[in-house]
C-alpha positions in Angstrom: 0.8 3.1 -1.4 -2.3 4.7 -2.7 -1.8 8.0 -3.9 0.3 11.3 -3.6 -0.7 14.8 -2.8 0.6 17.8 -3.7 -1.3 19.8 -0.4 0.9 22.4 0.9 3.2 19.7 3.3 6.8 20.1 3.4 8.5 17.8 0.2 11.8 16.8 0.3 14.6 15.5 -2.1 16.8 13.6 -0.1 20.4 11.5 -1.3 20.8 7.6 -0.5 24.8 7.8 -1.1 27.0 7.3 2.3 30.4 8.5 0.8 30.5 8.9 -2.9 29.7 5.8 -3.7 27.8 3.6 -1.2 24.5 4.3 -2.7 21.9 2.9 0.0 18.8 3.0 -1.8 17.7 -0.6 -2.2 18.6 -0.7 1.9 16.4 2.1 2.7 13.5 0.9 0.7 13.9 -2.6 2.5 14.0 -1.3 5.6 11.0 1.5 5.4 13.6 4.2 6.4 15.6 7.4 5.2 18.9 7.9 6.9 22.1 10.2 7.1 25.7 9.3 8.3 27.7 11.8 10.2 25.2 14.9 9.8 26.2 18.3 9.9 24.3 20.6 12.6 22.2 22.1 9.5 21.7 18.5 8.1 20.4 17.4 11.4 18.0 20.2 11.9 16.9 19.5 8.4 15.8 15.9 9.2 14.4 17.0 12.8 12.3 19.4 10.8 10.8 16.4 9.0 7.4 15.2 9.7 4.8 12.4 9.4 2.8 13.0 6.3 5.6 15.0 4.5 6.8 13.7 0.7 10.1 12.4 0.3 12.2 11.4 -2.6 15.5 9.3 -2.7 17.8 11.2 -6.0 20.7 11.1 -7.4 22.3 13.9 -9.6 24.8 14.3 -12.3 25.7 15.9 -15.2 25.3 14.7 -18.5 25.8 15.5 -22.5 24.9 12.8 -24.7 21.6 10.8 -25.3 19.6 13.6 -23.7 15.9 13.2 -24.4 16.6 17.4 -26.2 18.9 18.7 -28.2 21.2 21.3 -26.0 23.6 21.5 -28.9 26.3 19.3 -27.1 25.9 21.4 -24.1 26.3 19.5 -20.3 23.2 19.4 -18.4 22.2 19.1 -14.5 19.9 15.4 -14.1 18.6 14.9 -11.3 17.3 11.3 -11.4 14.3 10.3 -8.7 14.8 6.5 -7.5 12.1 6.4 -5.1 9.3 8.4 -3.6 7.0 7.9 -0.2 5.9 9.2 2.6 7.8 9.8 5.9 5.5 8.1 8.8 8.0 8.7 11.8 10.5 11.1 13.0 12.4 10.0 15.8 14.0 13.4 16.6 17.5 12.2 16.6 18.4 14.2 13.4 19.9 11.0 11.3 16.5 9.3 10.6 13.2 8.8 9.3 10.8 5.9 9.1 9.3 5.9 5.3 6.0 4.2 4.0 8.2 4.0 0.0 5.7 3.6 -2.8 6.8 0.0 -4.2 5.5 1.0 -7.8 7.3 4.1 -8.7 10.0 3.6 -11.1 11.7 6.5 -11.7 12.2 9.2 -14.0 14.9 11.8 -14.8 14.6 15.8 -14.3 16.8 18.2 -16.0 18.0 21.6 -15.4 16.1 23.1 -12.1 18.6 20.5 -9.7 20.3 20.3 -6.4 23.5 18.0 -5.3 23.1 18.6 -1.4 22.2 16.0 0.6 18.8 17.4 2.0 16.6 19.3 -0.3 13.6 21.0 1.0 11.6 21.8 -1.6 10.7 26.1 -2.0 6.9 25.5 -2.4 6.5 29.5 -3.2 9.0 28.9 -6.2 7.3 27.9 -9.0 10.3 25.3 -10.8 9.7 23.9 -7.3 5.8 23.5 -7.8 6.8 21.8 -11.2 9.2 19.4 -9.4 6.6 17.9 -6.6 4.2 17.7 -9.2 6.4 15.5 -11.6 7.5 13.4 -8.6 4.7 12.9 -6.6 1.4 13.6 -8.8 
């Protein structure tokens, strides 16, 4: 993939984990895809809202205490760590699935504090913390 914009699309942060633990990352980058099992009716609308040329990121989150890259004085903090990033190509319209060009040289990185554990994140692009989010991911 060639390069990532931060124009005014629609960005989202999107989990790969079918159950708790059936993480499906390595499948959907294989396959070119993005997919949800068993959507609710505001999860589906969520992925029909998706569009060709929108940003997409695969996370996971979690909370953690020790060997933090800060000192939060043994406090717990939010990660949210970004496994993959791309851009969605095709939206079929069923509400379960987008097609995904994934940008095969990313490798990762770790964001702290300013997280989210639903499914289906859709980015607040008039929020500022949200600015600073797409830019880390995708610039």
């Amino acid at each position: 993939m060639s390069s990532f914009s931060t124009e005014p699309l629609n960005h989202w942060i999107v989990g790969s984990a079918f159950g708790r633990n059936d993480d499906q990352t390595a499948r959907f980058l294989a396959e070119g895809i993005w997919e949800i099992v068993k959507p609710s009716d505001a999860e589906q609308a969520l992925v029909k809202a998706m569009q060709p040329g929108d940003l997409i990121a695969i996370k996971s989150t979690f909370v953690q205490k020790h060997d933090l890259p800060f000192d939060v004085h043994g406090q717990s903090v939010s990660v949210m760590r970004i496994k993959a990033r791309g851009t969605i190509i095709q939206n079929a319209g069923n509400g379960e699935r987008v097609d995904v060009e994934w940008d095969t040289g990313y490798e990762g990185a770790d964001w702290y504090f300013y997280t989210y554990r639903s499914t289906i994140w859709q980015l607040p692009m008039a929020d500022e913390e949200a600015q600073r989010l797409t830019s880390f991911i995708f610039a």
